[in-house]
C-alpha positions as CSV (number, residue, x, y, z in Angstrom):
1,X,89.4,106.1,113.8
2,X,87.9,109.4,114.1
3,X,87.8,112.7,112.8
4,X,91.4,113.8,110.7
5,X,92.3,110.2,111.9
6,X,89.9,108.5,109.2
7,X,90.8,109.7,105.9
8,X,87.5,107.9,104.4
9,X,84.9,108.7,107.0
10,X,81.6,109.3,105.5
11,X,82.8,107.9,102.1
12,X,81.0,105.1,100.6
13,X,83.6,102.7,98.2
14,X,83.1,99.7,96.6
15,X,86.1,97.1,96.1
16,X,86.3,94.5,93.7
17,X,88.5,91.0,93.9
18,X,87.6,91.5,97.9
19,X,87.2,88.3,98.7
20,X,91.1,87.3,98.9
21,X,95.0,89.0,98.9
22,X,95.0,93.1,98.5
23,X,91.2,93.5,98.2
24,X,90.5,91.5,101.9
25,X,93.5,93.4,102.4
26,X,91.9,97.0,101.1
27,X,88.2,96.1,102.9
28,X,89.9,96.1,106.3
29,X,91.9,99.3,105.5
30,X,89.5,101.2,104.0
31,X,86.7,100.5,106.7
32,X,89.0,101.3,109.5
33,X,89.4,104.8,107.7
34,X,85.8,105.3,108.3
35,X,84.4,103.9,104.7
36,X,80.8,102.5,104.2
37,X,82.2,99.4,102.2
38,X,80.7,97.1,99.4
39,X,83.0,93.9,98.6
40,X,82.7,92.3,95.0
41,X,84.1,89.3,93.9
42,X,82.9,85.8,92.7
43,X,83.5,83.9,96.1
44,X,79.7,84.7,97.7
45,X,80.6,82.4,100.7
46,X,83.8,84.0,101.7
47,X,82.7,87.5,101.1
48,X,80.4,87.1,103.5
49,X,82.8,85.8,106.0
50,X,85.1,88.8,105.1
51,X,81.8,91.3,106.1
52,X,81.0,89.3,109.0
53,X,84.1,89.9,110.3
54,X,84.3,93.7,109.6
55,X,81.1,94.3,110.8
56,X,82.5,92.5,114.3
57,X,84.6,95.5,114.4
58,X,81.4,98.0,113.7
59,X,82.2,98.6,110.3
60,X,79.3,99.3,107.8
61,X,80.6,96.5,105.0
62,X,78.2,94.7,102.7
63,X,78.6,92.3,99.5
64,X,77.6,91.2,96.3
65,X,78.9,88.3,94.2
66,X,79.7,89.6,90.8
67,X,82.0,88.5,87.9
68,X,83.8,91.6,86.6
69,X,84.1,90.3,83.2
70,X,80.3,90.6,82.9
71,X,79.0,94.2,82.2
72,X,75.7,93.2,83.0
73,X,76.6,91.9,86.8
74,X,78.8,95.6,87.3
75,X,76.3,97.5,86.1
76,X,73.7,96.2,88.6
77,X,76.4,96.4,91.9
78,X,76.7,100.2,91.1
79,X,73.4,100.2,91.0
80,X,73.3,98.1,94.2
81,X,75.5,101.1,95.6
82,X,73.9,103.8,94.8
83,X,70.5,102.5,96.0
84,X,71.3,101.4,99.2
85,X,73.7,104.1,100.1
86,X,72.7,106.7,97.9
87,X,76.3,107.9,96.2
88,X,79.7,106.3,95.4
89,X,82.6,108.4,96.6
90,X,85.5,105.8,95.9
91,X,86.3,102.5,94.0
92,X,88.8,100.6,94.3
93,X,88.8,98.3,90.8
94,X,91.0,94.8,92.1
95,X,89.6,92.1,90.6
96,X,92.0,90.3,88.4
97,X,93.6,86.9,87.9
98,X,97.3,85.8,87.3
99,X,99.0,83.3,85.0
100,X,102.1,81.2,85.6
101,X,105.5,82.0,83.9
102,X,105.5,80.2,80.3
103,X,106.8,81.0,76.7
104,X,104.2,83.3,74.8
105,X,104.3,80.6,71.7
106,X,103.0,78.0,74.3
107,X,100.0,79.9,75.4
108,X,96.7,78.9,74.0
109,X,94.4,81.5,73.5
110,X,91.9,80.5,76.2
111,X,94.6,81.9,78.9
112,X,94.8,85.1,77.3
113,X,90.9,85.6,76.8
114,X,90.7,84.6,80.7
115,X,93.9,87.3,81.7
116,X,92.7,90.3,79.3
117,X,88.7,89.5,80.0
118,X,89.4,89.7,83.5
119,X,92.3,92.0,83.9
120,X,91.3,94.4,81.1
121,X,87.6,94.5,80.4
122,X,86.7,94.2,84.1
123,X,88.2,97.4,84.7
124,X,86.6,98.4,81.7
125,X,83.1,97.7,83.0
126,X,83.6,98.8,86.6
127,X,85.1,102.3,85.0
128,X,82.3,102.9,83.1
129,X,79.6,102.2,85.4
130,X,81.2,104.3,88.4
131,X,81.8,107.0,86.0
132,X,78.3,107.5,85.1
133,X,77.1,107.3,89.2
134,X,79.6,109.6,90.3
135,X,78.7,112.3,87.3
136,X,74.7,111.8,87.9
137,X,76.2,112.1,92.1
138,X,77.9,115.5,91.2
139,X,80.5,115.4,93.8
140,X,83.3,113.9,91.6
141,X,85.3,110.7,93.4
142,X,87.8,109.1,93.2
143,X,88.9,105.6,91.2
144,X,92.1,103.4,92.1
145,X,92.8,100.7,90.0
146,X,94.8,97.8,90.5
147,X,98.2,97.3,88.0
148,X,101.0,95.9,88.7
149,X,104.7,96.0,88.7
150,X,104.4,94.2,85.9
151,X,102.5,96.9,83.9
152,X,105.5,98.9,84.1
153,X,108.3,96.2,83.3
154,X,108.2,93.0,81.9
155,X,108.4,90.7,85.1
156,X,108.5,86.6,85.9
157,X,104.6,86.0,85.2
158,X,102.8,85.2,81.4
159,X,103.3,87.8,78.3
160,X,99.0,88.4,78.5
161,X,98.9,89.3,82.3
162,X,101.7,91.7,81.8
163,X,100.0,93.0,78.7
164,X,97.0,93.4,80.6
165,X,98.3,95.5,83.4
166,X,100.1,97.8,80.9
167,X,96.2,98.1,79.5
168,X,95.4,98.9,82.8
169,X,97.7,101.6,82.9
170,X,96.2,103.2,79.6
171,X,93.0,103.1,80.8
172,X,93.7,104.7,84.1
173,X,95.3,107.9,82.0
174,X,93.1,108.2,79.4
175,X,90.0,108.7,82.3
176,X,92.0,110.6,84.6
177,X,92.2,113.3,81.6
178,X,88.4,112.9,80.2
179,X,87.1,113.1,83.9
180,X,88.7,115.9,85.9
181,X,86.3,118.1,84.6
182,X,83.8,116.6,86.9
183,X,86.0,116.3,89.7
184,X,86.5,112.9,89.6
185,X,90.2,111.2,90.0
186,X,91.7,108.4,88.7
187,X,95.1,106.9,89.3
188,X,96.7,103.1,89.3
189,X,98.6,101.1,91.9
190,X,101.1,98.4,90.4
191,X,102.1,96.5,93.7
192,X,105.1,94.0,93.7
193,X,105.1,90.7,95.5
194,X,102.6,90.4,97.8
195,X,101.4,87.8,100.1
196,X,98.1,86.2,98.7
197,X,96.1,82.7,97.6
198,X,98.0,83.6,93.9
199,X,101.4,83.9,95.3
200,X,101.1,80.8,97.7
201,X,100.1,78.7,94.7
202,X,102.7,80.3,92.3
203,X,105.5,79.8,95.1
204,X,104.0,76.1,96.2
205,X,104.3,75.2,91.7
206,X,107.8,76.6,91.0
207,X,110.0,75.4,94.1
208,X,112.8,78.3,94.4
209,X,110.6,80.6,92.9
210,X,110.2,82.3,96.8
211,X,113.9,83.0,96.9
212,X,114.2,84.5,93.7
213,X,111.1,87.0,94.0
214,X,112.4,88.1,97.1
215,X,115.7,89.3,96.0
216,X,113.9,90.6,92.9
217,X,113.5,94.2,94.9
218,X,115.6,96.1,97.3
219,X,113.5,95.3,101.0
220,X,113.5,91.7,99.6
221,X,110.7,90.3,101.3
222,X,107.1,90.1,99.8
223,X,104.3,93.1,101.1
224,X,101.4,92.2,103.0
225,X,98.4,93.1,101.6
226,X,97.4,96.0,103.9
227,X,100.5,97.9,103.2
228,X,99.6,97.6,99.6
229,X,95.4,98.6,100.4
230,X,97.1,101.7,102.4
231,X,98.8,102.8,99.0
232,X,94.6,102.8,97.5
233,X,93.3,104.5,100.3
234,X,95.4,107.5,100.7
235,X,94.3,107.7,96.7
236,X,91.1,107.1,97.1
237,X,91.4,109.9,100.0
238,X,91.5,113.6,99.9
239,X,94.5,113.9,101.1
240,X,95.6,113.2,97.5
241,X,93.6,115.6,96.0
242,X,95.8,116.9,93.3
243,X,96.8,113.3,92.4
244,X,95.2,111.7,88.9
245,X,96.5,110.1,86.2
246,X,99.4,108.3,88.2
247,X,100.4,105.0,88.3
248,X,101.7,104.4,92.2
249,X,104.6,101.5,92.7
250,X,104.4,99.6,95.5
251,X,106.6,97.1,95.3
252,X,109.7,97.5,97.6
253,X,111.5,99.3,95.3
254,X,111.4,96.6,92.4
255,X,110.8,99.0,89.5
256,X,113.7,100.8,91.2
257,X,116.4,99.1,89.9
């Protein structure tokens, strides 16, 4: 794309979680807009094979392996950023893990710590850190972080991941209103199902479970993971502009009913 076709042209983002589902998903879509892209996640070996791929296409994608639960290991990918391309415009904050359905009184505590470490303090960190390198940039930006359907209702996955998304939510608000004074934007997705490793393994666990999801929502199929990236980048854009402090559904119309 070129000119008012790329909405991200000359943007630099970073995505976390990029190495599988909605964040592979999000690196293709945002680098066909016109992004620079840097891809975060834990999986060095197949991030890689995500920016070899992009870069096939002439994209400008590199990659770091980082852990979002560290603060340590965010702090020095913004850095990363910032060095090598000298700004961050956009962030797209995906990284997160899932948990199977089960009662709450079941759950040991070491799947919460792993949901709301993940889920909750990785935005956390990322927030924090492109916060502070968009102020010191002075041309505002724009944040998009990933929630979920369940954020919004309680759906067929553990009490602590929808807790966390809810979190998620709360955090997106609460910087949408400290930050607008320095031009800077922040809003939520909270996507329904949608095709990825997570789903596959939830689905391939709980025989039946496909069936049911899919008449959870009104298009009753599952998204794939562009059409939920595409919902990021238009945020991400400036084409939304006057949009912060939203949380954006895209879920089929699940939260609909």
């Amino acid at each position: 794309m070129t000119g008012t076709e790329a909405p991200l042209a000359g943007k630099v983002a970073l995505i976390t979680g990029a190495s599988s589902g909605i964040g592979v998903g999000a690196a293709r879509v945002f680098a066909g807009q016109g992004a620079t892209v840097v891809l975060a996640a834990r999986r060095a070996e197949r991030l890689r094979e995500v920016v070899a791929e992009l870069n096939r296409t002439g994209a400008r994608t590199s990659c770091r392996a980082v852990d979002v639960r560290s603060d340590d290991e965010v702090r020095r990918l913004v850095e990363f950023v910032v060095e090598r391309h000298g700004r961050l415009d956009a962030a797209f904050n995906n990284a997160g893990v899932g948990l199977p359905r089960s009662p709450l009184h079941l759950m040991d505590d070491t799947s919460y710590d792993l949901v709301m470490e993940t889920n909750v303090r990785g935005v956390w960190n990322c927030l924090r850190h492109e916060l502070t390198a968009m102020i010191a940039g002075g041309a505002g930006g724009a944040i998009v972080n990933t929630s979920s359907v369940g954020g919004l209702v309680a759906s067929s996955v553990g009490a602590p991941y929808i807790a966390s998304k809810h979190a998620v939510i709360g955090l997106t608000r609460a910087a949408a209103v400290e930050y607008a004074a320095h031009g800077i934007r922040v809003n939520a997705i909270a996507p329904g199902l949608t095709r990825s490793e997570m789903t596959d393994q939830w689905f391939a666990q709980s025989p039946g479970t496909r069936e049911r999801a899919h008449r959870s929502a009104p298009q009753q199929r599952a998204a794939d993971a562009e059409e939920v990236a595409e919902a990021a980048a238009w945020l991400c854009s400036d084409k939304a502009s006057f949009v912060t402090g939203a949380t954006l559904p895209v879920d089929g119309g699940r939260t609909a009913w």
